[in-house]
Structure formats: C-alpha cells, structure tokens
GUFI-221182 format. One record per residue (C-alpha): y, z, x. Coordinates in steps of 0.5 Angstrom, whole numbers, plus 500, padded with zeros to 3 digits. Layout:
# residues N
YZX
...
END
This chain:
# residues 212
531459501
531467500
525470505
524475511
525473518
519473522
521474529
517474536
510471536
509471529
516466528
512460529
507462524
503456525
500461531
498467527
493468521
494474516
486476517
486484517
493484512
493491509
496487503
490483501
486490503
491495498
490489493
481489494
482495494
486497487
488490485
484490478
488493472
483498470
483501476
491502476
491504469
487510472
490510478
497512473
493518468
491521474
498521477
500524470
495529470
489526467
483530471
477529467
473524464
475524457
481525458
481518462
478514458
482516452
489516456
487509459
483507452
479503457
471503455
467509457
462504462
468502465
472508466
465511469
464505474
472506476
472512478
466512482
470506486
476510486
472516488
467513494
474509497
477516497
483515492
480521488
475526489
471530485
470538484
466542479
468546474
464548468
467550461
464556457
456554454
457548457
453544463
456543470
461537470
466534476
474533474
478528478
483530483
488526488
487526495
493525500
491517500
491517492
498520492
500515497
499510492
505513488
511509491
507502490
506504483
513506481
516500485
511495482
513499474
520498477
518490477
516490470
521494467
526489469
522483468
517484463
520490459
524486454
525492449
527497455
524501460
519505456
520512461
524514467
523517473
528523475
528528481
526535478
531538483
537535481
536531475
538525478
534518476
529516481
527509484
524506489
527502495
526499502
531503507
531502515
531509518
539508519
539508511
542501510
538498503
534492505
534485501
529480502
534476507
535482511
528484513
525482520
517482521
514482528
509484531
508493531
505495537
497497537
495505535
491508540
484506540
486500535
484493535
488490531
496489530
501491525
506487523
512491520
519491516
525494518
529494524
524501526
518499523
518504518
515500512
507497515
505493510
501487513
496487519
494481524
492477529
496471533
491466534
490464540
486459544
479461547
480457553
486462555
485465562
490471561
492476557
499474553
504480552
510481547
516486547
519490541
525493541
526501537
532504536
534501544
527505545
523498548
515498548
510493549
503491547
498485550
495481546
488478550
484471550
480471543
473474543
476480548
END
C-alpha cells in the first residue's frame, strides 16, 4: 500500500497521537463549503459584501455570518469605504494568512479538476510573466518532486517558546502540515531526546514526562 514513511519516535505510530495537528485545525478552520467559496471570490477580487453573495449565490445570512468568522480568524480584514451620498461601509481584503490559503485551494481544485471535473477543468492557472500553465505540487528543497511513497514524516523540532512538536514532510522539512505530541507514560522519570537530520545540518529536541 502507497503511504508516507513515518520515521523516528512517530515510526511506531501506536506511541503518539495527532492531538495539536494543523490539519484538523486548517479543516476547523475553513473546512465548511461556504467559507472556501468566499475564500475563492476573494482571491478573485471580490471585496464588498454584495459582490460576495452574489459571485458566491450563497444567501446574504450566510455570507454576513461567514465573513465575520473569516474576519475574527483573521483570513480577511475589514476597511471602510463609503461610496458618494451613501453611509460609511466596510469592504474585505486578504491578509497575509488569508493569501496563504491560496496554494491549499489551488492543490485542492487541482484535485477536483482531474477527479470530479468530468467535462474538463473549467479554468486555468497560468504565471503572468511567462505565460506558462501553473500547478501546485510538493518538491524537497533539492527540487525533486515527491510522491506519496517518497514523503518521510518525523518529528520537526519545537520553535522557541513553543509547546508543542511539528511533524514534517520532505527531507528538509519544507512542507509542516501536521502537528503532535508522542505520548508518553506519566510514570517516566527522564526527559527522552530525539535527533533529525538537515541537509547533514543535525539538531535535536527533547520531548519530557507527560504533564511537564
């Protein structure tokens, strides 16, 4: 069976549970249609209110409610601007999180175009300064293309003042896309220590008793 390669103290996977994956929080997050769909109108230019209710044909509760989350989560952010004779208004705008949800959507249409699109993808993406098609894929830093078997997961090392691990994908850890804790039994007396390698740069990180 095709899958990736867990590595290290997450290769016995019956250690570690997926408790802080940022997975499971991107799909809490954004993981409702309606949401996406506004997502979308706003990555094609889609500012005001009316303009994403009727780009997205979602009702105007709906859209109003979405918004607020996108806003409060801090994908979009609101400016006010206020059209001739007409009351104060607030138009939505991308924030630097919001843009980076643009790779994710574009690999996730990609998906559909070749699973669900049966009548052909409906657009297509191209660079603007060469004309050339553009796609989304995962690549290690040394610009290999990585296919599912390729990919080895282990443990990434913790950030300064962070509390959690991060797991990683690529032989350079250039794609976090999940987030954990290896479980440990409470009765342990003695912080365990794991090593990674990168690029032949080594580091390590230590993992204490639970509750620590």
């Amino acid at each position: 069976m095709s899958a990736v390669t867990l590595a290290g103290p997450l290769e016995d996977r019956d250690t570690w549970t997926a408790e802080r994956c940022s997975l499971d929080r991107a799909i809490q997050l954004i993981g409702n249609r309606s949401a996406v769909l506004l997502m979308r109108e706003a990555f094609y230019g889609a500012h005001r209110f009316d303009q994403f209710a009727r780009r997205s044909a979602l009702s105007e509760p709906v859209v109003a409610a979405q918004l607020r989350h996108l806003v409060r989560e801090g994908l979009l952010e609101q400016r006010p601007y206020k059209e001739p004779g007409q009351r104060s208004r607030n138009e939505y705008v991308l924030t630097e999180k919001g843009r980076d949800l643009f790779v994710a959507l574009v690999g996730l249409m990609q998906w559909g175009d070749r699973w669900l699109a049966t009548e052909g993808a409906p657009i297509e993406l191209s660079h603007s300064g060469c004309a050339e098609a553009a796609h989304v894929e995962l690549r290690c830093d040394a610009g290999h293309r990585l296919e599912l078997d390729e990919v080895v997961v282990r443990g990434a090392p913790r950030r300064s003042g962070a509390t959690a691990q991060g797991y990683a994908l690529g032989d350079r850890f250039v794609a976090r896309v999940a987030v954990g804790t290896p479980k440990l039994s409470s009765s342990a007396a003695s912080p365990r220590r794991f090593k990674w390698c990168d690029g032949g740069r080594k580091s390590e990180w230590s993992q204490g008793p639970v509750g620590q």
